[in-house]
FISE-661429 format. One line per 3 residues: number of its first residue (from 1); their letters; for each residue x negated, y negated, z negated of C-alpha. Coordinates in steps of 0.05 Angstrom, whole numbers, plus 5000, padded with zeros to 4 digits. Layout:
% residues N
NUM = a = X Y Z ~ ...;
This chain:
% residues 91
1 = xxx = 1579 0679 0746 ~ 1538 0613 0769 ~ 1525 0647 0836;
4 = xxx = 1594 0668 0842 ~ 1626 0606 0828 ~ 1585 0575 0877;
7 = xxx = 1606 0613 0938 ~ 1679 0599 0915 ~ 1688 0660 0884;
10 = xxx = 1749 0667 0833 ~ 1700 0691 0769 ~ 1745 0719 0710;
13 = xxx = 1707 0741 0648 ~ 1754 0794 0610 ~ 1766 0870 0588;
16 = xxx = 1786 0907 0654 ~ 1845 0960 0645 ~ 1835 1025 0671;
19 = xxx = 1893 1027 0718 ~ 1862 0956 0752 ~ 1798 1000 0782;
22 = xxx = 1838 1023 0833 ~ 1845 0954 0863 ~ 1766 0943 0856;
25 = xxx = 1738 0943 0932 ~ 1676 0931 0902 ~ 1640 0942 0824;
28 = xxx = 1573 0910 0804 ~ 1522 0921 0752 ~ 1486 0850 0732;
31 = xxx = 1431 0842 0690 ~ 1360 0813 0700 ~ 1326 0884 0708;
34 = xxx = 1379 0904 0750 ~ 1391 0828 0791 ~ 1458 0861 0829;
37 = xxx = 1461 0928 0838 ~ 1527 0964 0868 ~ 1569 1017 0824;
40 = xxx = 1593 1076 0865 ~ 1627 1099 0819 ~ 1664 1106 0749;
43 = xxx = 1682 1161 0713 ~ 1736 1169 0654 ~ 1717 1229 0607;
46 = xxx = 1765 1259 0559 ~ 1745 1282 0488 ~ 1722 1344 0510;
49 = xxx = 1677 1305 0559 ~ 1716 1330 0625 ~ 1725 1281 0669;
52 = xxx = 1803 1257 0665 ~ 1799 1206 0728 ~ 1752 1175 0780;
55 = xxx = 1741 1110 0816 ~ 1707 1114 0875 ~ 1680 1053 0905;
58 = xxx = 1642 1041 0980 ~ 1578 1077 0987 ~ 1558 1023 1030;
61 = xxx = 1524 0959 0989 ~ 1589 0909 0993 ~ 1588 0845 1024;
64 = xxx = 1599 0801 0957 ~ 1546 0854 0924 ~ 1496 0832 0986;
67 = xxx = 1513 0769 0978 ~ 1499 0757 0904 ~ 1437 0793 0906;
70 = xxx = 1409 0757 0972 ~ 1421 0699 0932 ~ 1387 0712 0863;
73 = xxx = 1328 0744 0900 ~ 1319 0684 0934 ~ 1317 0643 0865;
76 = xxx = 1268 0696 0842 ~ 1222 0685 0898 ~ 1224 0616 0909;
79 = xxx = 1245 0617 0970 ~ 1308 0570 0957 ~ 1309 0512 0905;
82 = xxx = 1312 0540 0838 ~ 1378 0489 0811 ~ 1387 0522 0745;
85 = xxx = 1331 0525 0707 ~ 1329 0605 0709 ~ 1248 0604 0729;
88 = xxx = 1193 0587 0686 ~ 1117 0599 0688 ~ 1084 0647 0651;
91 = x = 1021 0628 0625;
């Protein structure tokens, strides 16, 4: 969200209906395993575990996707000032 905010990015933190994926140009997985890594797709699966719809997104790694991760990698590596805090030596 930090990252996000930063580039001017509207952030919303909320449940996402269903119907709204369809909108999605883009979908993200965050994490610090993951940093930013693009979601090609999602999947809704009935009870009897058939799937009931899809949401395709690009194949192609997104612009805001690049962008975030470019960015945290960056912090990672020390390549750019770290401004929050998020590295710390291990000793």
């Amino acid at each position: 969200q930090t990252l996000a905010k930063i580039e001017g990015m509207t952030v919303e933190q909320r449940d996402i209906m269903i119907e709204e994926l369809g909108h999605f140009d883009e979908a993200i997985a965050c994490g610090t395993a993951v940093v930013v890594t693009p979601v090609g797709s999602l999947a809704r699966l009935g009870e009897d575990g058939e799937e009931t719809s899809k949401f395709q997104f690009s194949e192609d790694v997104g612009v805001t996707t690049r962008t975030l991760y470019d960015q945290v990698r960056s912090i990672q590596n020390g390549e750019v000032e770290d401004k929050h805090n998020w590295n710390f030596k291990v000793e």
